[in-house]
N, C-alpha and C positions, 0 to 999 in steps of 0.2 A: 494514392499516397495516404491514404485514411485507414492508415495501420495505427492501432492504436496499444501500446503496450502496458503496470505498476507502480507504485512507492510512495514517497516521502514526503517533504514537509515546508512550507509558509505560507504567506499572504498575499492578495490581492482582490480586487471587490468586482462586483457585477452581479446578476442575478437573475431567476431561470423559477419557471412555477410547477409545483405540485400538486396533483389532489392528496388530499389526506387519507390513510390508513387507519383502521378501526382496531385495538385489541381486544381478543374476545375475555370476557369476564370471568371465566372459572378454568381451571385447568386441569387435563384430562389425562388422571398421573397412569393409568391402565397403557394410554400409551405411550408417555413415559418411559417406563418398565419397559416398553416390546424394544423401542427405539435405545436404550442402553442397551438392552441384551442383544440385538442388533450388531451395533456400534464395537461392543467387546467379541464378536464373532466375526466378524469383517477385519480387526484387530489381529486376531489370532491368525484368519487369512493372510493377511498380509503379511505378518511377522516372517511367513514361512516362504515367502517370496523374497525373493536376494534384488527384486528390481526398487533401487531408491525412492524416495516418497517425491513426491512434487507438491508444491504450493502456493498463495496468491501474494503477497505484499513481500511478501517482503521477498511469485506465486507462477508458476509453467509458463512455458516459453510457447507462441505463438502455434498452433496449427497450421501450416502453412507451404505451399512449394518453393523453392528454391529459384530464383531466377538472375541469372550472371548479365550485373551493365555490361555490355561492349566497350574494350577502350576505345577511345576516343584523343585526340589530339587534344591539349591545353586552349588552342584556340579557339575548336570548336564547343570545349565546354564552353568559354570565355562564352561566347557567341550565344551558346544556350541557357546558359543560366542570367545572362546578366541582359539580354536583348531590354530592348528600350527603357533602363532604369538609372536615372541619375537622379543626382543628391539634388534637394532643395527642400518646401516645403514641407507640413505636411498635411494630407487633406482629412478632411471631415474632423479634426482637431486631435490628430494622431500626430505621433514624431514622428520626422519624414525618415524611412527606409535607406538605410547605407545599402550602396551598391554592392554586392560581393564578386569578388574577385579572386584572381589568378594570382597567386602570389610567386615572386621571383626567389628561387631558390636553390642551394645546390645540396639539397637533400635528397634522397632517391626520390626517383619522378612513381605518380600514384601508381597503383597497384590493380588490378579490376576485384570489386567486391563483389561479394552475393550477399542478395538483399531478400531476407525472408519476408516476402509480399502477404499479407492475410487478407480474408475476407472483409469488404467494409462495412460490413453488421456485424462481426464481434470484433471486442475493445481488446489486441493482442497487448498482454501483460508480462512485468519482466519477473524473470526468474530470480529465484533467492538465490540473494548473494551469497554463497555458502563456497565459492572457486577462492583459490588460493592467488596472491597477490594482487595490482592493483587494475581497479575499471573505473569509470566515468561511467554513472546514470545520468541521463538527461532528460528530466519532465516537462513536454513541452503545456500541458495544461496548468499544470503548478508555477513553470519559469522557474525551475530550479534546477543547480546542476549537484550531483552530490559526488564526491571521490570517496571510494571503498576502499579498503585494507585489507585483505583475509576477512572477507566478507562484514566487516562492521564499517558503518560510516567516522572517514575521520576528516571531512571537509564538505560546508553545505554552502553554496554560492548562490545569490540572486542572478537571472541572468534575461536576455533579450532574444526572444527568437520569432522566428517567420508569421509575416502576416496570412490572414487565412487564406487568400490565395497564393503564395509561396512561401507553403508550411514548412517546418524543420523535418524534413523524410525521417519515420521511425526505422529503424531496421537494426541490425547488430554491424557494428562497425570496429576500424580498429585506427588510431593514433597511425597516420602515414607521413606524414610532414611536421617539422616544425622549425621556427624562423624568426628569432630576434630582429628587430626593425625591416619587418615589412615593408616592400611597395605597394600602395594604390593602384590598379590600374581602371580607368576610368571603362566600364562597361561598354559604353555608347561610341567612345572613340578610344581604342587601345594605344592610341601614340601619346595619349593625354596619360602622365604617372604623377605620382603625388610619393616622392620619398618617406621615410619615419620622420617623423617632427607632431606639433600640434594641430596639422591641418590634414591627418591622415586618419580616415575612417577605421583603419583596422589595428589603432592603438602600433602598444609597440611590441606587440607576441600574436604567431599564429601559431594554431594547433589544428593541423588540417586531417580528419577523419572519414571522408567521401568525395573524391571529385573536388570539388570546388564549393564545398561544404567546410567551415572550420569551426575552430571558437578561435575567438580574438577580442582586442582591447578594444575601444571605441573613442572616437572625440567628443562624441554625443554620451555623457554617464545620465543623463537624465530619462532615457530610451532603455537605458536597464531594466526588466520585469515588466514589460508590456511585449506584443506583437506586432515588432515593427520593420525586419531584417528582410532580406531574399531569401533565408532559409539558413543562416549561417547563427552563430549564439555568441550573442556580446555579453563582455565582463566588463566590469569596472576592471579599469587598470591595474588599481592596487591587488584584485582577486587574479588575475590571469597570471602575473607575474607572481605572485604564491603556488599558483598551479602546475606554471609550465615547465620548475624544475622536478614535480612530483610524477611529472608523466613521461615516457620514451617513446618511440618508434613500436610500435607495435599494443600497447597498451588499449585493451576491450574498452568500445565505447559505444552503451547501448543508450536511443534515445526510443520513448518510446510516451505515450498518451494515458494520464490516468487521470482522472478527475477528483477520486477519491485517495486521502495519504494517510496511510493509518502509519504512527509511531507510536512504539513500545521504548519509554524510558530506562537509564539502567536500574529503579526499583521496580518495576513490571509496570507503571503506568502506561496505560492505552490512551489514548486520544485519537480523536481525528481531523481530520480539514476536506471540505469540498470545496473544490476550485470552480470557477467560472467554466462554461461550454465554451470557449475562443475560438475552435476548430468549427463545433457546432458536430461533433465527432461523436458523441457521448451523451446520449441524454439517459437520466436516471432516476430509475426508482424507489421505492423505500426497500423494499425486498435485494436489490443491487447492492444498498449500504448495509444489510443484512448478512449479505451474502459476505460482503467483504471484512467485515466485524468476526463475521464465525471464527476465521481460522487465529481468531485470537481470546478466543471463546468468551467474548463479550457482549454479544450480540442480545441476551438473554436481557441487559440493563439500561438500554434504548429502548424507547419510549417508537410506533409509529408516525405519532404527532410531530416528536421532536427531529426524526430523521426527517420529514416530509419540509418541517420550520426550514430545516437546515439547509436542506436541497435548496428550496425557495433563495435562500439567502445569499449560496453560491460563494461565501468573504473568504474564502482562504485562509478564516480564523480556527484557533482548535478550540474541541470540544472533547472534556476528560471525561470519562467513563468509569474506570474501576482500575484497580491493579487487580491483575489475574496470576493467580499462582497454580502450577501444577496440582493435585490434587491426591496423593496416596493414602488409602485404608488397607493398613495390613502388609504394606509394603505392595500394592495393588494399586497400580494406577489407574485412577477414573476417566469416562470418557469427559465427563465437564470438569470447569473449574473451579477452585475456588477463588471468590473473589471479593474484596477489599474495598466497600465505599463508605463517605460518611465517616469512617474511625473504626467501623464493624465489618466484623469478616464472615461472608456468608458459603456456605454447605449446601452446592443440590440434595436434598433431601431422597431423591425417590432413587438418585444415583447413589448416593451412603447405605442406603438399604438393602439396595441389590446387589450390592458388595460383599454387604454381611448377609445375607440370603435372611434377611427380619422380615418381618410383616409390617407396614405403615397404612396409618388413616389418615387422610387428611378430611376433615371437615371444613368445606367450605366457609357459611355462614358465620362459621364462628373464629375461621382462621387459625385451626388448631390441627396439627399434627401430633397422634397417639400412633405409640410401638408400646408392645410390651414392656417396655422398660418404662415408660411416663411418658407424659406429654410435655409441647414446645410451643411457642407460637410461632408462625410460616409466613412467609411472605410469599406473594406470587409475580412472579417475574415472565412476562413472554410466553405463558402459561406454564413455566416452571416452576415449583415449588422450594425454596430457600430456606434455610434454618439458621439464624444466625450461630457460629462456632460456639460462644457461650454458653448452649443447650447439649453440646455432642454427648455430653456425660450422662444427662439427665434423660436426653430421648435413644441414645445409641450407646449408653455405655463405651464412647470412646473417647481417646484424651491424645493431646497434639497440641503443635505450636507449629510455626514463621520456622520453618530452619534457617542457616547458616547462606544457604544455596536458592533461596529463594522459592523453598518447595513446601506445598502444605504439608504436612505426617502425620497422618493418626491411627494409635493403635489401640485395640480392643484391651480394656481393661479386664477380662476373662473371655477364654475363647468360646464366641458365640453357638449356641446350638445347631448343629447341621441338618437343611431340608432341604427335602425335594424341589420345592417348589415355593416363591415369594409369594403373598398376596397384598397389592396396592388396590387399595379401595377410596372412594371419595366418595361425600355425602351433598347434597343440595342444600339440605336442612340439617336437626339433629339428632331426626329418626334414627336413620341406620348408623350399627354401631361398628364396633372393629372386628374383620375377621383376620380371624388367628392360624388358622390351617390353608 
C-alpha cells in the first residue's frame, strides 16, 4: 500500500529531523552559460516531439504495473476490511477509528478497479490537472481533499483518513457509489445496523470510490485532519453535503501521498507547506524540496538552511517564496524566471546575456556585474547570479515591465551586436578584468 502519489495545501503539526545543507559561496557562471545553452537545446529537442510534456505538482503519474482486484462479494469485503474493528475509545490518546462499512444501496453494485501498484521507494505523484472536467485529489499526508474543474482547484476540504496501519490505498479511482442517509453496519457483527440519524458513523452522504473505500460525513467532527479511519475519508458534514451534489457516478478520484504542497496563487505567488511523515512513507531531503520548487522555478530563492529548518518543523504551515513570472527577451523565452521578492524584481543575469549573445563579468568580491554596456550590482542566489530589473537598461540595454498576462517582456532597446560566441567570466578578486571576445 505505500504508494505514494502530489499537490496542494494546509495545516497540521508534528515533526521529523534533518541535517543541514551547506551553500557554496561563489557562483560558477561558465557553467551557467553551458547549462542554459543546454536547457534551450533540449528545448528546441523537444519542441519537435508532438509527445506532451509531463510534470510534478501540480507532476507524472506513477511508473508502475497494472494489477486488477478480484471482485469479490460485499460480504466478503465486509469481512475483510472491517474484521475486528468496533467504535470505542481511542488509544494512545488518538480519536477512536469509525468502523467502515458496507453501505446499503440501490446504486449500481462496485465495479472491479485497477489499481496502479508502484514501488515502495519512490513517492508516486499525481499528475497535473490539465484533463477536462471534474476529479477529486486526495492528500493523504496533507488530509486534504481538493475538487478540480478543468484542471484549476474550485474546492479545498479538511479531511480524516486511515491510521497508519489501515492507510487510505493511493491509486487512481473513480466515484462508484453514492447514497444519501446511509446505513451503519457494524463490522464485527453485520446484523448489528445503525440507520442515518446522529448515532451513525458515516454522517448523512457516502461517496464510495473502491470496494468499501468511501468519503462520508462522520458523528465524530473532531477526528477531522488526523489519521484516524480503516482507510475511508471523513468530512465534516457541512463539506460532504457541498460535495456530494458536485460529484457523479464515474467522477476521477485520485488519492495519493505527498508530503511536500507547493501552491502558485492567481498573482504567481509560490509558497509551500511540508506536512508531517503520518505514513512514515516519505522521508525527505533538502534536495527533495529542491527538486520540487524547480518546476516552479523558485527554487534558486531558498536558502539549504531554511528548507532543512522546515523539513525539521514538518507544521503544514506555508512558507512564500517569490512570485515567478515567465521570462521573454526579444520575444525569446528564457529557461529561468524572473522573479519578484521584497517589492524588486529580479533578472537571471547569465540567462539575459546568453539571450542577447553579450559578454558578462561578474566579479565576485565586489558583487559587480560588467557587460559592455555598464555595470550593475548582482546578487547571488543558489549560485545564480540576479540583477535586479532596475539595471536591465544600464547593464543590457533592455526595457520591459509586468505585462497584462503575468509575463516578464523585455526588448532590446537597439539591436544587439551579433557573435559567435558569449564570454561569461568570474573573478575571485579584482584582478581579472572583462573579456570582451
Amino acid at each position: 500500500m505505500k504508494r505514494q502519489l502530489l499537490t496542494l495545501a494546509c495545516t497540521w503539526a508534528a515533526a521529523a529531523g534533518i541535517a543541514l545543507a551547506v551553500e557554496p559561496p561563489a557562483p560558477n557562471l561558465s557553467v551557467q552559460a553551458a547549462q542554459i545553452q543546454t536547457a534551450e537545446d533540449e528545448s528546441r529537442r523537444s519542441d519537435a516531439d508532438s509527445a506532451p510534456p509531463r510534470s510534478r505538482a501540480e507532476a507524472g503519474e506513477p511508473a508502475s504495473d497494472d494489477t486488477s482486484a478480484p471482485a469479490r462479494s460485499s460480504k466478503d469485503r465486509r469481512q475483510d476490511r472491517n474484521a475486528g474493528t468496533k467504535t470505542g475509545e481511542a488509544k494512545a490518546g488518538q480519536a477512536a477509528p469509525d468502523p467502515i462499512v458496507t453501505v446499503q444501496s440501490k446504486t449500481p453494485p462496485d465495479v472491479t478497479v485497477e489499481i496502479k501498484k508502484a514501488p515502495a521507494a519512490k513517492a508516486p505523484k499525481p499528475r497535473k490537472q490539465t484533463e477536462q472536467g471534474r476529479k477529486i485529489g486526495i492528500n493523504a499526508a496533507s488530509r486534504m481533499l481538493i475538487l478540480y474543474e478543468n484542471g484549476k482547484k474550485v474546492r479545498m476540504y479538511h479531511v480524516g483518513v486511515g491510521t497508519p496501519s489501515t492507510p487510505t490505498p493511493p491509486g487512481f479511482y473513480s466515484v462508484q457509489t453514492k447514497e444519501v442517509n446511509p446505513t451503519w453496519i457494524d463490522p464485527s457483527d453485520t446484523t448489528v445496523q445503525i440507520p442515518a440519524g446522529p448515532d451513525n458513523p458515516l454522517g448523512y452522504r457516502w461517496i464510495g470510490f473502491h470496494g468499501t473505500y468511501g468519503i462520508h460525513g462522520t458523528n465524530n467532527p473532531s477526528s477531522v485532519g488526523y489519521y484516524v479511519s480503516n482507510g475511508c475519508v471523513r468530512m465534516h458534514e457541512k463539506d460532504v453535503e457541498e460535495l456530494y451534489p458536485l460529484v457523479s457516478i464515474g467522477t476521477p478520484v485520485m488519492v495519493y501521498y505527498d508530503r511536500i504542497v507547493i501552491d502558485s496563487a492567481a498573482d504567481h505567488t509560490v509558497s509551500y507547506y511540508i506536512y508531517p511523515d503520518g505514513y512514515g512513507w516519505q522521508p525527505l531531503t533538502v534536495q527533495d524540496v529542491r527538486r520540487a520548487l524547480a518546476g516552479y522555478g523558485v527554487e534558486n530563492f531558498v536558502t539549504a538552511e531554511s528548507i532543512a529548518a522546515k523539513i525539521a518543523a514538518s507544521d503544514g504551515q506555508p512558507t512564500y517564496i517569490a512570485k515567478a513570472y515567465d521570462l521573454y527577451v526579444n520575444e525569446k523565452k528564457l529557461p529561468l524566471r524572473a522573479l519578484k521578492a521584497n517589492g524588486v524584481t529580479y533578472l537571471p543575469a547569465v540567462a539575459v546575456a546568453t539571450a542577447l549573445r553579450l559578454d558578462l563579468h561578474w566579479d565576485n568580491s565586489r558583487g559587480l556585474l560588467t557587460s559592455p554596456y555598464g555595470s550593475a550590482p548582482g546578487v547571488v542566489r543558489n549560485n545564480v547570479v540576479y540583477v535586479n530589473a532596475a539595471f536591465a537598461d544600464r547593464l543590457f540595454h533592455l526595457s520591459g515591465a509586468l505585462t497584462g498576462d503575468l509575463t516578464y517582456d523585455m526588448q532590446s532597446q537597439a539591436p544587439p551586436a551579433p557573435k559567435a560566441a558569449v564570454s561569461v567570466t568570474i573573478s575571485p578578486t579584482d584582478g581579472p578584468s572583462l573579456k570582451t571576445t
